[in-house]
C-alpha positions, 0 to 999 in steps of 0.5 A: 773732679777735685775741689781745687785745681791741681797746678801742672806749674809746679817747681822748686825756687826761691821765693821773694818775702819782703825784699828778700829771697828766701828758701822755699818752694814758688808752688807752696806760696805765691803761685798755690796762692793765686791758684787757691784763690782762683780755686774758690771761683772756678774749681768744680765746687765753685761751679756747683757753689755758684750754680746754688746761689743763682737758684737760691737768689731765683727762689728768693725772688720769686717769694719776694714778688709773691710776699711771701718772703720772711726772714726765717725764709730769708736765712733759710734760702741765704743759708743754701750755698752752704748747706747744699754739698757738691757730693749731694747733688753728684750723688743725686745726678748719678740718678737723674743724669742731669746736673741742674736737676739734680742740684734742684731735687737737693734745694728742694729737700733743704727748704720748707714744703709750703715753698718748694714748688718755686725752686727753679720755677720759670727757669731752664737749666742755662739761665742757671748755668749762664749766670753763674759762669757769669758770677764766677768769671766775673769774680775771678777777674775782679778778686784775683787776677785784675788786682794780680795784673794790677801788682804786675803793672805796679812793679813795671812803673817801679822800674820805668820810673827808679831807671828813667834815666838808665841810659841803655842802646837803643835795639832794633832788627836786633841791632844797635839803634839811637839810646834810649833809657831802660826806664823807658824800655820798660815804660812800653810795657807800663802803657800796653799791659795798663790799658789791657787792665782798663779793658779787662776791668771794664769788660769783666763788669759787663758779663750778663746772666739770664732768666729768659728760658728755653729759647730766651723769648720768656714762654716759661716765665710769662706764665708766672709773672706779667713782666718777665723782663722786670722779674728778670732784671729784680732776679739779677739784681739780687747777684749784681748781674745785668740781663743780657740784652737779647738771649736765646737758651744762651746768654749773648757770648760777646760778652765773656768773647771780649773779656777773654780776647782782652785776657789773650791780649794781656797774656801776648804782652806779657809774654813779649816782656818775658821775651825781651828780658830773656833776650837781654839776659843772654851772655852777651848783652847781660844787661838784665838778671833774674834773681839767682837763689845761692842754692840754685842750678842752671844746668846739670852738666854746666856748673856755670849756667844762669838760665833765664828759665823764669822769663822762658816758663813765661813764654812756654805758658803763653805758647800753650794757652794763647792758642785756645783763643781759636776755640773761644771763636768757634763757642761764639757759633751755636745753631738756632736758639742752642745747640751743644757743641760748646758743652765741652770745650767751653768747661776750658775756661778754668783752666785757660785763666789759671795758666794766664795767672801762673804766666802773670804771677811768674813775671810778678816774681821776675819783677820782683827780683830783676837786677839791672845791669848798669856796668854793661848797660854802659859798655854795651852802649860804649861798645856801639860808639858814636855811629849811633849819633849818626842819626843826629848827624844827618837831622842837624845837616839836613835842618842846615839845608843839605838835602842829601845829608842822609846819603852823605852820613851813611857813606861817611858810617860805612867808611868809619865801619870799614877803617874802624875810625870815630864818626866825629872824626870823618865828620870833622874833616869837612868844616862846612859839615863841622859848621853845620853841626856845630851850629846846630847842636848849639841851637838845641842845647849843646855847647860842646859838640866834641862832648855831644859826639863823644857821649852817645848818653846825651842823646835820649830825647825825651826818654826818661821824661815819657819813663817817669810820666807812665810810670807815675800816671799809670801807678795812680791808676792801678792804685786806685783800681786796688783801692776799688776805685774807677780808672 
């Protein structure tokens, strides 16, 4: 297999530098960027790389409780995860049609005679290779794709607070609604991928290793040492891994189970923000633009075309991935102390991070360069009209003790619907109505009621203050997760 992924993600685009848009290829550097680096966590050298230094740190272990550690043999054994070849040890399982025995014939040939017999002594092949799954997971969540998703969360709390107060229609069923602010549309997002981040932070440092043998009851290295737990724990220590709290030949797999649930969950909201940007880029709502490079085509046949093709690539990425959550259910099932029906399927756990990180990159750069609207904004909310205030119509005549004001405004908006008439005028037509609101809209802050009624703006609640509190809360928080700070 190759070192380094080879990305199915591939595709011309302009890139976004340094608030500029620039000629280039997507592939060649934000997205080979993160692959890359994803690479040097969960590519097949990182495999065989992380498997090493679970070994050397077993070894290192075992000299350390014997005393026989010294510092020629401490650089030695530190010395392993670059001296041992992923080729070497293929070579070698070529002959022995084992992977872990064959990476310990390599070790063995790379260390000092007079200590070769404590290569791998105690262990059986999934204390090695739990444990360096947990390394490398742990890893690609901590170094690459948390700090991905905290540039991500960073971006949306830009928009929420810079539009706070970018007053849009409200949507619901697809329909016109109350307004609200696009700021506050978009501070959705800010609260469910942020808590998302807070729970993957979270359950990546919870990934456990092993070091409790065939069947987890440590048989094998009870006849090394008197307290096989704690050499377990000294062993672990040595890799910033905790044990597992019970193991069978496996680690307990709830641990990465949760983590990757929680990735699944991330990935679902992102896709759903890709969703209704889409949707707010179609001909006739056009509130909403990705960046459009100079050179760029939408179409071949339709000159005019601007497809929202980078929020679609978003939600074709989650469609492919998401699925597989179904088989991480079913490795949580092994019969007994270990069976082999995950051996396969759990080896698509790579590839099932990288394409959340190419959906979480693509959205990144969508963010990047999205373009408000705020001419249609405007005329898609002049074009729902005061009918969206029919809300606070019915609120301020039911306050004035008129218990059938819901039924009234409806009758009155399916009368103004019909004739193509303005609610504030149908409303006027009844002082005791007029009154009412008049008096109402006075006690909450408005003077003018004709103003109220005629700019549909006015009513946005509370929108652009719960826009700027989540973009300013959660800006803190995933600047401190960047810093490595707790959250």
């Amino acid at each position: 297999m190759p070192s380094k992924f080879q990305s199915p993600f591939d595709k011309e685009e302009a890139v976004w530098q340094n608030g500029i848009w620039r000629p280039g290829t997507f592939s060649e550097t934000s997205h080979h960027s993160t692959i890359d680096r994803l690479a040097d966590h969960l590519s097949e050298e990182a495999v065989a790389g992380s498997c090493i230094r679970v070994e050397a740190a077993l070894l290192e272990a075992h000299l350390a409780a014997q005393k026989l550690l010294t510092p020629q043999l401490s650089r030695i054994i530190r010395s392993l995860p670059d001296e041992v070849t992923p080729s070497e040890v293929y070579a070698e399982e070529a002959k022995t049609q084992h992977n872990v025995r064959a990476m310990v014939n390599v070790i063995k040939r790379k260390v000092p005679a007079e200590v070769r017999h404590f290569v791998h002594l105690g262990a059986t092949s999934v204390d090695i290779l739990d444990t360096a799954a947990a390394l490398r997971v742990g890893g690609a969540m901590r170094e690459v794709i948390i700090p991905l998703l905290a540039d991500l969360e960073l971006e949306l709390c830009r928009l929420a607070e810079e539009h706070a107060s970018t007053v849009q229609v409200g949507r619901t069923h697809g329909q016109f609604a109350v307004p609200i602010t696009f700021g506050f549309a978009v501070a959705e997002y800010v609260a469910r991928l942020g808590k998302s981040i807070e729970e993957l932070a979270q359950r990546s440092a919870h990934l456990r290793g092993k070091l409790a043998g065939a069947v987890g009851a440590y048989n094998a290295m009870s006849m090394v040492s008197d307290d096989p737990a704690g050499f377990e724990r000294r062993f672990l220590e040595l890799l910033g891994l905790t044990p597992s709290e019970h193991s069978t030949q496996l680690v307990e797999p709830e641990y990465l189970l949760r983590l990757l649930l929680e990735v699944n969950v991330a990935f679902g909201i992102i896709a759903n923000l890709a969703d209704d940007l889409r949707n707010l880029q179609r001909s006739e709502i056009d509130e909403v633009r990705e960046h459009f490079a100079a050179g760029q085509v939408g179409s071949s046949t339709m000159p005019q075309k601007r497809n929202p093709w980078n929020c679609e690539h978003v939600k074709s990425l989650w469609k492919a991935f998401s699925p597989r959550v179904l088989t991480f259910y079913m490795d949580q099932i092994s019969e007994h102390q270990r069976d082999l029906t995950n051996s396969a399927s759990s080896r698509f756990v790579a590839d099932y991070l990288a394409g959340f990180s190419a959906a979480a990159n693509r959205m990144l750069a969508v963010l990047e360069g999205l373009r408000v609207n705020g001419g249609r904004l405007e005329e898609n909310l002049a074009r729902a009209g005061d009918m969206v205030l029919a809300e606070p119509a019915y609120i301020l005549l039911s306050l004035a003790g008129m218990p059938e004001a819901h039924e009234d405004v409806r009758r009155l908006t399916l009368d103004c619907e019909e004739s193509g008439r303005p609610l504030i005028d149908a409303l006027r037509e009844n002082s005791a109505v007029w009154e009412a609101l008049c008096s109402g809209l006075k006690r909450v802050g408005y003077e003018d009621p004709d103003s109220f009624f005629s700019k549909p703006a006015l009513y946005t609640g509370r929108a652009a203050e719960k826009a700027r509190e989540l973009g300013s809360r959660y800006r803190e928080k995933m600047t401190k997760l960047r810093e490595g700070s707790a959250i």
